[in-house]
matplotlib code that plots the C-alpha trace (Angstrom):
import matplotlib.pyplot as plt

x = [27.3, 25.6, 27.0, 23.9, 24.8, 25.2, 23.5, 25.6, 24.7, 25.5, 23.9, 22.1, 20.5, 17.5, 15.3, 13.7, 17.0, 19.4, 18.8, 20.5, 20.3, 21.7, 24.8, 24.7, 21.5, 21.0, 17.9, 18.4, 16.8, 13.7, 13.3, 13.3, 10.8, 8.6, 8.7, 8.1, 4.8, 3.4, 3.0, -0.7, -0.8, 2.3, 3.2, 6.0, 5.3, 4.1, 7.3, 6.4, 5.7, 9.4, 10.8, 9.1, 10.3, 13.8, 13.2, 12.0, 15.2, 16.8, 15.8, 16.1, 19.6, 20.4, 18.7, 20.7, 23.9, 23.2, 22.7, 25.3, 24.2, 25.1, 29.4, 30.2, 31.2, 28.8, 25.9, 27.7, 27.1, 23.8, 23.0, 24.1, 21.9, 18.7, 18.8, 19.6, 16.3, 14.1, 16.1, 14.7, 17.6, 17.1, 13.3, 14.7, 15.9, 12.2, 10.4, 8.2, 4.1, 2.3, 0.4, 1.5, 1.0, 2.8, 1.2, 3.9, 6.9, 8.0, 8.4, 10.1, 12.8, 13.5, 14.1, 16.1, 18.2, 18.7, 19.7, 22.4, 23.6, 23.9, 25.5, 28.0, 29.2, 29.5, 32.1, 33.9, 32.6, 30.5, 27.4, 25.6, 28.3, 26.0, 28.3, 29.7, 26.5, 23.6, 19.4, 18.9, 21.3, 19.0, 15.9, 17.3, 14.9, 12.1, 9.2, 7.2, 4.5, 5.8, 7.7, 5.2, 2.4, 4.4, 6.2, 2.6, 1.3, 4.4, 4.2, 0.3, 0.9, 3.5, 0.5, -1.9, 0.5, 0.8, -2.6, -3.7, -0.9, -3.2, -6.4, -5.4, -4.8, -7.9, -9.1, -8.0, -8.9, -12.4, -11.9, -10.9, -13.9, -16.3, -14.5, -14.4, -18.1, -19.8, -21.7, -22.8, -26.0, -27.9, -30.9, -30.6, -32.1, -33.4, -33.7, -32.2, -35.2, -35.0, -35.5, -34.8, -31.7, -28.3, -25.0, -22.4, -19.7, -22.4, -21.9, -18.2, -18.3, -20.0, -17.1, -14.6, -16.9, -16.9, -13.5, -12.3, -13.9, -12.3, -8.6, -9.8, -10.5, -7.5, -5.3, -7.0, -7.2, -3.1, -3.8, -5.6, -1.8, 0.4, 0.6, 2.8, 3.2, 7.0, 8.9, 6.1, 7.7, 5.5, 2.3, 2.7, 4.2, 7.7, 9.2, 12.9, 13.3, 15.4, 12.5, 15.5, 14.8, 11.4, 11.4, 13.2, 13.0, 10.3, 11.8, 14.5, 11.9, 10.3, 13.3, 14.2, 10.5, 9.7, 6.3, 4.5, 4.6, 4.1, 4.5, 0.9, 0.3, -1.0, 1.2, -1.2, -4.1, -2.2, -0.6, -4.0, -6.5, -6.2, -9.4, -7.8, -6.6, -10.7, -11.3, -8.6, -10.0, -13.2, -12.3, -10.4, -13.4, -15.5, -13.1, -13.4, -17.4, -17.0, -14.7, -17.5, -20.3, -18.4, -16.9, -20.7, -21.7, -19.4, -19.9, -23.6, -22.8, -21.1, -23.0, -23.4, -22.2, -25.4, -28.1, -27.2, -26.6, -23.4, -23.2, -19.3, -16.7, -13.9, -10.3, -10.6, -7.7, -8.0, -10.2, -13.3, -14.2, -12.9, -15.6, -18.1, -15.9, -15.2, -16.4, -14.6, -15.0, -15.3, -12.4, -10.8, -13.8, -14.4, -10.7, -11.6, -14.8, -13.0, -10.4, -13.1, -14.7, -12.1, -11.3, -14.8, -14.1, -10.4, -12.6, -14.4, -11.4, -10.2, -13.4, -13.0, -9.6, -9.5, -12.4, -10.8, -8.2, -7.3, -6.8, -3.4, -2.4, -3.9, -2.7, -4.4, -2.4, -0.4, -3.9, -4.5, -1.4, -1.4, -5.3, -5.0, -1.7, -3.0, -6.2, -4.0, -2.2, -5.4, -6.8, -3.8, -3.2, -7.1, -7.2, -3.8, -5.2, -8.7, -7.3, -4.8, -6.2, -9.8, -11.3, -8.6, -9.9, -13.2, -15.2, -18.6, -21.0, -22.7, -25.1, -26.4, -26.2, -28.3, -30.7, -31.5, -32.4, -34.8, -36.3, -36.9, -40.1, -37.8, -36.7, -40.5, -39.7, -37.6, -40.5, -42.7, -41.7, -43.0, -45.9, -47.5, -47.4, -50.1, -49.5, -46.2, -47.8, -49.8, -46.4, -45.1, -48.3, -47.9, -44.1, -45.0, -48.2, -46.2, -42.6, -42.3, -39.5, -39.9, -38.5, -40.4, -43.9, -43.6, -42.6, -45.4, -48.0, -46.6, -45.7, -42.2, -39.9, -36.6, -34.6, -36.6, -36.6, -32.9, -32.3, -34.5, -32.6, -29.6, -26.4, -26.9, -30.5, -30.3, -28.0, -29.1, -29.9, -33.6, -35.8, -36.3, -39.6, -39.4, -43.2, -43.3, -40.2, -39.9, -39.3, -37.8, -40.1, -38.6, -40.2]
y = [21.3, 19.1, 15.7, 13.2, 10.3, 6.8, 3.7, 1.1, -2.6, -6.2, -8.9, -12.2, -14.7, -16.9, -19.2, -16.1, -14.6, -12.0, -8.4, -5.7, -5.7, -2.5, -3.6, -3.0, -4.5, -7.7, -8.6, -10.2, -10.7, -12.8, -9.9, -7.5, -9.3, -9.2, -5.1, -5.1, -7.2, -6.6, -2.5, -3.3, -2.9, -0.5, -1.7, -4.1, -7.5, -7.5, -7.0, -9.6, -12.2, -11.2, -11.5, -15.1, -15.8, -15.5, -18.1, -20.6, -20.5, -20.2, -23.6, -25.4, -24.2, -25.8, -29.0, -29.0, -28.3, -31.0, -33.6, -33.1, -30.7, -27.0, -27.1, -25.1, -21.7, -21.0, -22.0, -20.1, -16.9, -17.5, -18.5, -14.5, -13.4, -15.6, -13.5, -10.3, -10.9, -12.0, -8.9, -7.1, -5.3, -6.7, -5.3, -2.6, -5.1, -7.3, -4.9, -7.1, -6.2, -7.2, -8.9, -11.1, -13.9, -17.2, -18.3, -15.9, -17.5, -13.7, -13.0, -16.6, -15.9, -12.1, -13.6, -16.3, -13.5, -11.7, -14.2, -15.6, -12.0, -11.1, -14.5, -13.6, -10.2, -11.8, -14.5, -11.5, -12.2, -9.9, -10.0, -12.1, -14.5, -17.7, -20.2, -19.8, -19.5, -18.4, -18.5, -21.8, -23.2, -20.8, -22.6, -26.1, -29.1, -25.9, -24.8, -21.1, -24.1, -25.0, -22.1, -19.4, -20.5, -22.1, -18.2, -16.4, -18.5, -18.0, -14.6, -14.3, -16.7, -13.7, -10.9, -13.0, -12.7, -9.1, -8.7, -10.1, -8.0, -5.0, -6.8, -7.5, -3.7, -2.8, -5.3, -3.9, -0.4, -1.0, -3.0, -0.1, 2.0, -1.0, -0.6, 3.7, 4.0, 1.2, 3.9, 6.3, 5.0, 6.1, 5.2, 2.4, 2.0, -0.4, 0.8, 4.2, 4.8, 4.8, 1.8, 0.8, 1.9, 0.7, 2.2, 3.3, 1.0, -2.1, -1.0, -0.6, -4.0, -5.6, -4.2, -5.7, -9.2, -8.6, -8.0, -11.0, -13.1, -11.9, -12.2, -15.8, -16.1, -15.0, -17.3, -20.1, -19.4, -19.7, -23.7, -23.0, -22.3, -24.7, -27.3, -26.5, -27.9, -27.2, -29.9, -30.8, -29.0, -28.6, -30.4, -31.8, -35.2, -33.7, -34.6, -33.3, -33.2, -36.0, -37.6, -37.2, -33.2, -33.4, -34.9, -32.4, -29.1, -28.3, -29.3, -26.5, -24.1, -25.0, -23.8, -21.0, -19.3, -20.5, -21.5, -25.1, -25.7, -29.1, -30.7, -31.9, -35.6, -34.9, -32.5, -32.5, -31.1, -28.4, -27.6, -27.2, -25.8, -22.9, -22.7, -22.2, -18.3, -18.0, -19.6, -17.1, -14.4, -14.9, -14.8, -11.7, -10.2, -10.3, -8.6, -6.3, -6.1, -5.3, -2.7, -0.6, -1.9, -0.4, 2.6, 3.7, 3.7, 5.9, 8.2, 7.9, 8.8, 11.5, 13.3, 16.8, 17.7, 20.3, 18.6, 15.1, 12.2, 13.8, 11.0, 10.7, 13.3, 11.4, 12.9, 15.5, 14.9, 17.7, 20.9, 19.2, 21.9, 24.6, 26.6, 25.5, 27.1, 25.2, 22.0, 18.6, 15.3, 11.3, 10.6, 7.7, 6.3, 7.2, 5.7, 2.5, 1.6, 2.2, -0.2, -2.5, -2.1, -2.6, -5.6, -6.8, -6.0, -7.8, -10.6, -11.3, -11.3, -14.1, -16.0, -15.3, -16.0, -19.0, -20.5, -19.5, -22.5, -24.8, -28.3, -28.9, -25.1, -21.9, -19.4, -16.1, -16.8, -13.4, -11.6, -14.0, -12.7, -8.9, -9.1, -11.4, -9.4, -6.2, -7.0, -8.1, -5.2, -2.7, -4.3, -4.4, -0.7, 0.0, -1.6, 0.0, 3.6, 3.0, 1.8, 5.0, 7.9, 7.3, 4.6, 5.3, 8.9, 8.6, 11.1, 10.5, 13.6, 12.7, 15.4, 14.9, 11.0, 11.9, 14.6, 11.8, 9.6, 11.8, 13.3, 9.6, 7.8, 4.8, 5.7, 4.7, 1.1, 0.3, 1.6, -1.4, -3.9, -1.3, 0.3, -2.0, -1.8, 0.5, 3.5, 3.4, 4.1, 6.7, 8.5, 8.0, 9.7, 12.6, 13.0, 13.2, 16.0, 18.1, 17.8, 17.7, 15.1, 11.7, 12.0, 15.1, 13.4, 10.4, 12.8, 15.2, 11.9, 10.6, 7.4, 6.8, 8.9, 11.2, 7.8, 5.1, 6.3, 6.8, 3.1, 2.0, 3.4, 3.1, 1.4, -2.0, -2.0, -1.1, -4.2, -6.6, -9.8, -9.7, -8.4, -10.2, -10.2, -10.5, -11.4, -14.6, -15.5, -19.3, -19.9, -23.4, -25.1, -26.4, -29.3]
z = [-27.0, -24.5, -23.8, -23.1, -21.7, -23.0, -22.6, -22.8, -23.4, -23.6, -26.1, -24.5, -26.9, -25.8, -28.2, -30.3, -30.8, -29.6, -28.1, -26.2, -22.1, -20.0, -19.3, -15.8, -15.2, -13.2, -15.4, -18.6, -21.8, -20.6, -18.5, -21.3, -23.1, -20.8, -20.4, -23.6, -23.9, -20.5, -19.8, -18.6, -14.9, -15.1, -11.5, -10.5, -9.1, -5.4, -3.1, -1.2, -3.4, -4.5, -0.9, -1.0, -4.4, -2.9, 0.2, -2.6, -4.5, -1.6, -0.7, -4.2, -3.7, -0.6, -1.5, -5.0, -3.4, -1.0, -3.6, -5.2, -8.1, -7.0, -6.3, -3.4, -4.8, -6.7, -3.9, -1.2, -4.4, -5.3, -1.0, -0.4, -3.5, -2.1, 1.0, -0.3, -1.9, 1.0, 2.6, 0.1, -1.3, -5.1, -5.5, -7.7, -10.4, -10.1, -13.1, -14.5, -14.7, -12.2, -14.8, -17.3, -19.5, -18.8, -15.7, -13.4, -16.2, -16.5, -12.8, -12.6, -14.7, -13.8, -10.5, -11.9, -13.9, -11.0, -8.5, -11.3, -11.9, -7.8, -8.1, -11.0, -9.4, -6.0, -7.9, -9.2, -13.4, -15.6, -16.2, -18.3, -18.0, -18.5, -19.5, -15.7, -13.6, -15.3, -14.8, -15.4, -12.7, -10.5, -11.9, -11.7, -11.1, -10.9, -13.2, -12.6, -11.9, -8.8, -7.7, -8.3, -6.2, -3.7, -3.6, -3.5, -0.7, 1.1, 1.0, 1.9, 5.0, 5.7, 4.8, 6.7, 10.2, 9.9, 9.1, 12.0, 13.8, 12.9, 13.5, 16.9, 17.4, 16.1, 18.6, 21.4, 20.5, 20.5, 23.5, 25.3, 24.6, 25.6, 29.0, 28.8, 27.4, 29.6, 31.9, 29.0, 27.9, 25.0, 22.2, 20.4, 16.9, 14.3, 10.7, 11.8, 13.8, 17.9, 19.4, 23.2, 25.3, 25.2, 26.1, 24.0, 25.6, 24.4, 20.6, 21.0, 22.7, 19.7, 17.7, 19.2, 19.2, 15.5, 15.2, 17.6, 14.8, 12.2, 14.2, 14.6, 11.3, 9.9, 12.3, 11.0, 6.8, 7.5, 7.5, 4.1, 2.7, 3.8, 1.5, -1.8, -5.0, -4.5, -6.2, -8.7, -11.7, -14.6, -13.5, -10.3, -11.7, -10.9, -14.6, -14.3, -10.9, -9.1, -6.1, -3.6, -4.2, -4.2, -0.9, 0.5, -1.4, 1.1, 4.6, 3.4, 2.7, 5.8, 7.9, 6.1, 6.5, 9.6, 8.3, 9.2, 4.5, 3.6, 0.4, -1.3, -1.2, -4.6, -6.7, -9.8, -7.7, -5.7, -9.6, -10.8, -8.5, -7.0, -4.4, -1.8, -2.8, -3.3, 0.1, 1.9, 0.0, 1.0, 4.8, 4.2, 2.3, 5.6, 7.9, 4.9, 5.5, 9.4, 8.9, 6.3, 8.2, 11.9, 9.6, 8.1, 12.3, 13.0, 10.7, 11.5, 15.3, 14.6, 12.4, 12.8, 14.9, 15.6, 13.2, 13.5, 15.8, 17.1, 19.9, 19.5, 18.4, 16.5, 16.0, 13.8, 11.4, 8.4, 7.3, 5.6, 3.3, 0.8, 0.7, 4.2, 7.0, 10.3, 8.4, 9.5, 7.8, 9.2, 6.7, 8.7, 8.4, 4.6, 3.6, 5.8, 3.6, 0.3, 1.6, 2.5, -1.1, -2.8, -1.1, -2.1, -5.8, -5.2, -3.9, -7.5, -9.4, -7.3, -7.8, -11.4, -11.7, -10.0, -11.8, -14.8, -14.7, -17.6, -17.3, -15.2, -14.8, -13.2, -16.5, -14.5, -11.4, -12.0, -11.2, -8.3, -6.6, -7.6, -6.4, -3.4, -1.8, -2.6, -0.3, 2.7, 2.6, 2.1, 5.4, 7.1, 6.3, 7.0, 10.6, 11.7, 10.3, 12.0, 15.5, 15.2, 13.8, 14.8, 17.2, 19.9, 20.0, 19.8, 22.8, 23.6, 23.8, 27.4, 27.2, 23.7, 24.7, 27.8, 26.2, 23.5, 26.1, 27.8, 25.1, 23.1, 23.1, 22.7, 26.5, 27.6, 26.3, 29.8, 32.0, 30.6, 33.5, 35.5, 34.2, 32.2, 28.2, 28.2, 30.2, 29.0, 25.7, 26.9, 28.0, 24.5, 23.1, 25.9, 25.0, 21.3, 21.9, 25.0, 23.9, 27.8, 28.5, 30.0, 33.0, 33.9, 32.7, 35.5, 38.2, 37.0, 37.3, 40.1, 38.9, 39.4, 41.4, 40.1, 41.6, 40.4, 36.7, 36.6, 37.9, 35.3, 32.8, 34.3, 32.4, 34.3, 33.7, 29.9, 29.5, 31.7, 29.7, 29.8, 32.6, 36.2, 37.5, 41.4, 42.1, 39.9, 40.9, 41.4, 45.1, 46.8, 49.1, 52.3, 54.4]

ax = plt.figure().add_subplot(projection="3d")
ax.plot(x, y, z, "-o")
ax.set_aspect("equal")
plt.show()
């Protein structure tokens, strides 16, 4: 006979009646509700919003206890359980869906469960124990209105700074290849077709220019989430909620984060608009545009490698093929711009979300969150990946670089200044008929020598900003 084991519970009671909790879980009936009518996303909240979630009970706590309303042993309990949170050591017990009705109300009072449960065992009484500390001593002089979005824009300021952690390392990556490519010069092109000469170091460098943006970007959408609705309760009026604690819940928060928060000077507008996540998502969806636009290059420029561009060898990181032997794949690249795209698709669901508000409350900020946090931490993943496995070991092919060069009619473009427009165009035509290279052709006519061509398409002459003509140069008149 096989003993299975036993689950055992304990009974909590809330204003639809009673049901049965794990009795060793620090979740509670509200809780269990919400497993029950929320398995859509079939994901837990965000981890960070969570962390967040813990700094602002944290700092109701501290304002409660210091007005009188928390007594001291119970606030020194639910202090410990606040950080264990931010820590992170209580994410097991935060279940809810990422998704839920309620305007975030679910994740509100899991975390308020929680928190009074950590708080219960740390006092040495069972749990569930609510007529000694329970969830709504957690929640006290709170609403999910004001804690929730003050909590998720907590935690995307934190997103944001490691974001731009990764941007910055990106960043530099490409900065390094400007600096190790800068003499390898190559065709340039314009609707994939050749164009004039460049050098390889000059694309990286516009990658890094592109980049540099989006770091600055970033630094500065951070301003975008400062100011909180913390202390405005239900609708930014802050009914039930003594104006000595609203006019400091958020200095307390302020210290415990470490983040320049301020409260809103009106409370009924930050409640009820939520433009700002569209604003920062927006800024986050161009990084996200950079990143496919730079990762579709690469994978242009190393096509091939024997019947393509093959300018650059990147890392090879996997076999690219079950069935095409010796076939490697761009996939750095390829997992970048999915990143990016979904990022894009994260984007409209914002926009959608946010426009979606009624009257004094955002109901789909639950998606807002899941869809904003989830984009941070794509890019952030996607620029650390890129600058690691792929743009740091990036090779240029010199000799396919160089053939190119030679063998281009879109080389015969930096003769011009020389030649005059229209025997360079006869060269192009000769190029085109002969398949003689360029080089050769203008040593053959005698109208350059082996020296003078390669200055002219040397790396300082390719990238000089526009061309200096020495006869028509002005010249100062002295007396």
């Amino acid at each position: 006979m096989t003993d299975f084991p036993v689950t055992r519970f304990r009974q909590e009671t809330d204003l639809l009646g009673t049901r049965d909790v794990p009795a060793d879980a620090l979740y509670g009936i509200h809780t269990v509700r919400a497993l029950e009518n929320f398995p859509i996303a079939r994901r837990p909240v965000h981890r960070g919003l969570v962390h967040a979630f813990g700094a602002v009970k944290l700092a109701a706590a501290r304002t409660n206890h210091e007005l009188g309303y928390l007594d001291d042993e119970p606030m020194k309990a639910l202090e410990s359980a606040c950080e264990e949170m931010i820590e992170g050591k209580l994410d097991e017990h935060i279940v809810v869906d990422a998704l839920q009705g309620g305007a975030g109300t679910s994740t509100n009072m899991n975390v308020n469960e929680v928190l009074a449960n950590r708080a219960l065992q740390l006092l040495g009484h069972p749990l569930g124990d609510y007529a000694t500390f329970g969830p709504h001593e957690v929640n006290l002089h709170q609403s999910t209105n004001d804690t929730y979005p003050t909590a998720l824009k907590v935690a995307a300021v934190q997103s944001l700074r490691q974001l731009q952690r990764k941007v910055i390392t990106l960043l530099e990556a490409f900065q390094q290849k400007e600096h190790e490519f800068a003499d390898v010069v190559k065709i340039g092109r314009t609707q994939l077709q050749d164009a004039v000469l460049t050098t390889l170091g000059r694309e990286m460098g516009a990658y890094a220019e592109a980049i540099a943006r989006d770091r600055w970007r970033i630094y500065k959408c951070e301003e975008r989430l400062r100011v909180v609705n913390l202390g405005g309760t239900a609708i930014g009026t802050g009914l039930g909620a003594p104006r000595r604690y609203i006019f400091r819940v958020v200095e307390h928060l302020k210290q415990i984060t470490g983040l320049g928060v301020a409260r809103g000077e009106n409370l009924t507008e930050t409640t009820q608009n939520a433009d700002v996540f569209v604003e920062v998502s927006g800024i986050v969806r161009t990084l996200g545009s950079n990143l496919l636009k730079i990762a579709n290059d690469l994978r242009l420029m190393t096509s091939g490698p024997d019947a393509g561009f093959a300018e650059i060898r990147l890392p090879a990181r996997q076999a690219g093929s079950s069935i095409m032997p010796g076939k490697v794949n761009p996939v750095i690249p390829e997992t970048v711009a999915q990143a990016a795209l979904a990022v894009s698709g994260y984007d409209q669901m914002i926009f959608q979300a946010a426009s979606g508000g009624n009257l004094e409350l955002n109901h789909l900020l639950p998606l807002v969150a899941d869809a904003l946090l989830n984009s941070l931490d794509l890019l952030s993943a996607a620029c650390d990946v890129f600058a690691r496995h792929c743009v740091l070991g990036i090779e240029a092919d010199r000799e396919r670089c160089c053939r190119n060069v030679n063998n281009s009619t879109a080389t015969v473009t930096a003769l011009v200044d020389r030649l005059g427009y229209e025997t360079a165009q006869e060269l192009a035509l000769a190029m085109q008929q002969s398949g003689v290279g360029l080089r050769k052709l203008v040593e053959k006519r005698k109208l350059l020598s082996g020296q003078q061509f390669d200055e002219l398409i040397s790396p300082e002459r390719v990238t000089r900003l526009g061309s200096v003509d020495e006869s028509n140069a002005p010249t100062t008149k002295h007396e």
